[in-house]
MIVOZA-366002 format. One record per residue (C-alpha): residue number from 0; residue in three letters; chain; x, y, z. Coordinates in steps of 0.25 Angstrom, whole numbers, plus 5000, padded with zeros to 4 digits. Layout:
N
   seq   type   mol     c1     c2     c3
   NUM    ALA     A      X      Y      Z
...
***
This chain:
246
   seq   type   mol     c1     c2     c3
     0    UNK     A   5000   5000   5000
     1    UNK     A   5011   5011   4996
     2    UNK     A   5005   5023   4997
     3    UNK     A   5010   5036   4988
     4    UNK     A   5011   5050   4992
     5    UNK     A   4996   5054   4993
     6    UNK     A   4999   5069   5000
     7    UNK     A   5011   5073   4997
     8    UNK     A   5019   5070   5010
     9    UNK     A   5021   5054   5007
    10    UNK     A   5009   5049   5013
    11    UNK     A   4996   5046   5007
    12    UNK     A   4983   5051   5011
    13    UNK     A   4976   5044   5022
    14    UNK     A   4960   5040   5023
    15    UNK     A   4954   5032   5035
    16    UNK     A   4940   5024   5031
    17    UNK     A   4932   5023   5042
    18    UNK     A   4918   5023   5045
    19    UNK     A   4913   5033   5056
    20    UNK     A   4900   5041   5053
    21    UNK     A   4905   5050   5040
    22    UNK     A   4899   5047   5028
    23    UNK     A   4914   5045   5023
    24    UNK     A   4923   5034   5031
    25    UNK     A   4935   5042   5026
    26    UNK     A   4944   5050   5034
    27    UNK     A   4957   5057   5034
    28    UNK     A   4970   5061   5043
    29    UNK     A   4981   5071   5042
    30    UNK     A   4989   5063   5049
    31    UNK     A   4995   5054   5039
    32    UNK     A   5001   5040   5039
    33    UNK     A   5000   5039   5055
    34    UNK     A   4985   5043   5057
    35    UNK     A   4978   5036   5066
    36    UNK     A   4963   5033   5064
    37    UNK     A   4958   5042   5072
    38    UNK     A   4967   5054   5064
    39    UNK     A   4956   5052   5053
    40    UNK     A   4947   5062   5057
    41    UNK     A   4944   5069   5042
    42    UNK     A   4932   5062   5036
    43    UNK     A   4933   5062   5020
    44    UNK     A   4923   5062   5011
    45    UNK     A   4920   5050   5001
    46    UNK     A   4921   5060   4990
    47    UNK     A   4931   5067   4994
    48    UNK     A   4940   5072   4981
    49    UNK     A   4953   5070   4987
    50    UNK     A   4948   5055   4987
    51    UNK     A   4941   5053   4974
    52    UNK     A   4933   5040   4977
    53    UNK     A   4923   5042   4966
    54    UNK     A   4927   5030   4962
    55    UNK     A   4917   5018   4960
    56    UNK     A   4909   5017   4975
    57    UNK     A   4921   5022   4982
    58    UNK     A   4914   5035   4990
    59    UNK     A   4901   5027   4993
    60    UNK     A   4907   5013   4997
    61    UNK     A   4914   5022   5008
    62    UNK     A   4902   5030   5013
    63    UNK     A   4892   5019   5013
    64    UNK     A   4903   5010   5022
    65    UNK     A   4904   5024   5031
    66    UNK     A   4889   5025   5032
    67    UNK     A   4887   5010   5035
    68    UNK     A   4896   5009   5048
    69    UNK     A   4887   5000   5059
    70    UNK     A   4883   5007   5073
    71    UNK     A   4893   5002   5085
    72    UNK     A   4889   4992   5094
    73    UNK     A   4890   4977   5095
    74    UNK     A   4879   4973   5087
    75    UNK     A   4885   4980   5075
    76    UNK     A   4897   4973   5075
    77    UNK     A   4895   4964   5063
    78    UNK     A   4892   4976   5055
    79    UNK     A   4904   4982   5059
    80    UNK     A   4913   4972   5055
    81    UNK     A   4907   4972   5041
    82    UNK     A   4907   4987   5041
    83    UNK     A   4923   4985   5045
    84    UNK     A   4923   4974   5034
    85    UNK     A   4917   4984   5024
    86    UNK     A   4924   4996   5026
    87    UNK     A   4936   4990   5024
    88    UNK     A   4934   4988   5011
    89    UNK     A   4928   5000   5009
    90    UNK     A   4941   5007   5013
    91    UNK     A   4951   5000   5004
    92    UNK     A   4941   5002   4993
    93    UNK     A   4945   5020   4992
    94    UNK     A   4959   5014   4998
    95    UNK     A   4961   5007   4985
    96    UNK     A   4955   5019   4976
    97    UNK     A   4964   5030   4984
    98    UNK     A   4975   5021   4983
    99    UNK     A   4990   5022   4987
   100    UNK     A   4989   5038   4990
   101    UNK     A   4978   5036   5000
   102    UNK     A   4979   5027   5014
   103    UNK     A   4968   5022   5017
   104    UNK     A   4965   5017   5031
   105    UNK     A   4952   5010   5037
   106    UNK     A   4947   5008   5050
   107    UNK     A   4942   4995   5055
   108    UNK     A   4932   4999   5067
   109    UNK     A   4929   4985   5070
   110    UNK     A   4944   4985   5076
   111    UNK     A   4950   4999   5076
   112    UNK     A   4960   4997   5067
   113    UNK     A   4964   5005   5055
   114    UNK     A   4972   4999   5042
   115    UNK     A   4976   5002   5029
   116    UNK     A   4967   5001   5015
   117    UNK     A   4977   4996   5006
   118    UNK     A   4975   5003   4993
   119    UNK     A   4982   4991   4986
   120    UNK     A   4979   4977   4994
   121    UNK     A   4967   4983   5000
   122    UNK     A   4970   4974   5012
   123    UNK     A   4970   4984   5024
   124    UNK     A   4984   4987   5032
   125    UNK     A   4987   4990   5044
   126    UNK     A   4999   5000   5040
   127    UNK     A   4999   5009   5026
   128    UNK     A   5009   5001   5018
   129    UNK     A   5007   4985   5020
   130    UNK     A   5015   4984   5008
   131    UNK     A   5029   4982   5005
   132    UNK     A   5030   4988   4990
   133    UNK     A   5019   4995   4980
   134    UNK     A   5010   4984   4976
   135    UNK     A   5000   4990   4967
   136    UNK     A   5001   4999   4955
   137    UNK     A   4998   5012   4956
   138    UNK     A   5000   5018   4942
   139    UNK     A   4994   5010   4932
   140    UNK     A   4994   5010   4916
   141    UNK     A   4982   5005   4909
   142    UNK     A   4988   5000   4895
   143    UNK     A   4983   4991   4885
   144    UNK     A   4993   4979   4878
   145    UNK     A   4991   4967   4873
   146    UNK     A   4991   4954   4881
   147    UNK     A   4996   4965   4894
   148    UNK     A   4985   4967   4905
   149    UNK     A   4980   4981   4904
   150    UNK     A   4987   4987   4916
   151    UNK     A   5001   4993   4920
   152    UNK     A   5008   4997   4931
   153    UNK     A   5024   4997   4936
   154    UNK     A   5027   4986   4943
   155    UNK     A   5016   4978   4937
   156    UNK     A   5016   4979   4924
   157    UNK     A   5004   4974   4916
   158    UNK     A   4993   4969   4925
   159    UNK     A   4979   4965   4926
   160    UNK     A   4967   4974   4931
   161    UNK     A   4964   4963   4943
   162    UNK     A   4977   4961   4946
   163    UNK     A   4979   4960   4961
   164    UNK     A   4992   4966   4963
   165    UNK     A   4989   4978   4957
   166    UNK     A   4977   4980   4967
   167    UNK     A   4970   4989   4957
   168    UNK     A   4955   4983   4961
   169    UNK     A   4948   4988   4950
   170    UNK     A   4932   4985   4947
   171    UNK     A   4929   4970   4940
   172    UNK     A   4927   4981   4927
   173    UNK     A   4937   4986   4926
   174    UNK     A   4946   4974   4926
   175    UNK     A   4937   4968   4918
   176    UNK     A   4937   4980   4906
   177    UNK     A   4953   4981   4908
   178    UNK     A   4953   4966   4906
   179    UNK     A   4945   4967   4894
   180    UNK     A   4952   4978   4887
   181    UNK     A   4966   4970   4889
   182    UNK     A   4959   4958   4881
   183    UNK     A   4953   4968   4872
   184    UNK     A   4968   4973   4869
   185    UNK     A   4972   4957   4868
   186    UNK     A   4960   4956   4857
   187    UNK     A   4964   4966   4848
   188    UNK     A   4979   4961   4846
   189    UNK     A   4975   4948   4845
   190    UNK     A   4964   4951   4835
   191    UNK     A   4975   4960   4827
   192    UNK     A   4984   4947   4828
   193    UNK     A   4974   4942   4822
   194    UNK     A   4970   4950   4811
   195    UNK     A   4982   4961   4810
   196    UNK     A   4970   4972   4808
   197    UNK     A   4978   4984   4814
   198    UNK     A   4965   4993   4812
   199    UNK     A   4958   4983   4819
   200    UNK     A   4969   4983   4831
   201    UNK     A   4971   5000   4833
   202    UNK     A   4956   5000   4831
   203    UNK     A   4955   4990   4845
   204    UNK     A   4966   4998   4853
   205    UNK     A   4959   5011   4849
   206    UNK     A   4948   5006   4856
   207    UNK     A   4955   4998   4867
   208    UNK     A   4964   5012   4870
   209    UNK     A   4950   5019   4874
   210    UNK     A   4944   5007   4883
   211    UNK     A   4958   5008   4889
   212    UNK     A   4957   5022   4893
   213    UNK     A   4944   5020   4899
   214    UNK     A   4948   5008   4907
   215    UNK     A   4961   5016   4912
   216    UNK     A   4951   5028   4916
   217    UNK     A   4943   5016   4923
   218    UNK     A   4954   5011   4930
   219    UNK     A   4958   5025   4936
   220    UNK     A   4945   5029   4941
   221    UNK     A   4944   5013   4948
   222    UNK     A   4960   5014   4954
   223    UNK     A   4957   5029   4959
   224    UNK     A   4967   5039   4963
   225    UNK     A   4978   5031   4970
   226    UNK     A   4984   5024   4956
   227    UNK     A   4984   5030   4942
   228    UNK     A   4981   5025   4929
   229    UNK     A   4987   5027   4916
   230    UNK     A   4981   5023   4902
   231    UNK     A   4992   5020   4891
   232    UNK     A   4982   5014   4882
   233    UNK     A   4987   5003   4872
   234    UNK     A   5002   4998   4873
   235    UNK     A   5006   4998   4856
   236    UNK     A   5012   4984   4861
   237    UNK     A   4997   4980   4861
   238    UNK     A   5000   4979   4848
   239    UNK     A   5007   4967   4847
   240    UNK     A   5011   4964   4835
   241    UNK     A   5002   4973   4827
   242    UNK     A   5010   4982   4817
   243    UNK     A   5014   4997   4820
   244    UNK     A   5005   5007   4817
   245    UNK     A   5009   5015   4803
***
């Protein structure tokens, strides 16, 4: 979970999730790295600009967890312990969407304890950086190339929208339509194998150049502010062994 400098002084920004009577269950501290949980006293709300988590459900999963908290006592016990259960997951859900600029801590009320969201393994930690080295990508190339999955990034090279190292979680759609317009890409070289029909082949990468704009544009909004995304459209080794252009 290595974080990069979200404020200009080496530390990233710092939320704390936790449900107790705002409509938000976010809160904020000026005291860095060493806050303790009862330092985040600034509610923030859901939409706050700073934040940006207009994507997909994001504002609303958060409010309606907040909303939801059970009275105290004994008998509501069991519907704390699912209320615990749930809110973690609904605090490694803007954990995973601010990313590696944001720390993102939650409090467990069934046993006063406070840990981690990792934006990357999305297991919680009891400290801000569980892990040894950089594990997940945080600039990634979307890129077009025959028989090469659809996706790029240092250290990883090409790999697959699913792929559980790069922690990237995107929606079953997306993976899905990144999957497709790989094999897209595969159909139109091996149909030019085929039949060497180079108006047919720039015709099929003209197109596939725009649906891979699009995807790349998908792919930003669904990673949020904590990685980038760059499109570099259709490699010309795509091309294989089709002839140079004149």
């Amino acid at each position: 979970m290595t974080h990069d400098n979200g404020n200009g002084n080496g530390e990233p920004r710092h939320l704390l999730v936790r449900a107790q009577g705002d409509r938000s269950p976010l809160y904020a501290s000026n005291d860095g790295l060493f806050a303790d949980t009862s330092g985040f006293v600034r509610n923030v709300p859901v939409d706050h600009p700073a934040l940006g988590l207009t994507h997909g459900d994001l504002a609303r999963q958060l409010t309606t967890w907040s909303e939801s908290r059970p009275p105290v006592g004994s008998a509501a016990r069991p519907a704390l312990r699912e209320h615990v259960k749930k809110g973690l997951e609904t605090a490694q859900a803007p954990a995973r969407y601010l990313g590696p600029t944001w720390a993102v801590r939650y409090w467990d009320e069934r046993h006063g304890t406070t840990k981690f969201a990792c934006w990357g393994c999305l297991r919680p930690h009891w400290t801000l950086d569980p892990h040894d080295s950089p594990r997940h990508p945080l600039h990634i190339t979307v890129e077009g190339e025959y028989k090469w999955h659809p996706l790029r990034a240092e250290g990883f090279g090409d790999f697959a929208p699913d792929d559980q190292a790069a922690a990237l979680g995107l929606s079953e759609e997306l993976v899905a339509d990144l999957y497709a317009w790989a094999a897209e890409i595969d159909a139109a070289m091996e149909t030019w194998l085929r039949n060497r029909d180079d108006a047919e082949l720039e015709a099929a990468y003209e197109r596939l150049r725009g649906d891979g704009s699009q995807l790349a544009e998908r792919l930003g909004r669904e990673l949020g502010p904590g990685r980038t995304v760059t499109y570099r459209g259709l490699q010309p080794a795509a091309r294989g062994l089709a002839p140079a252009a004149q």
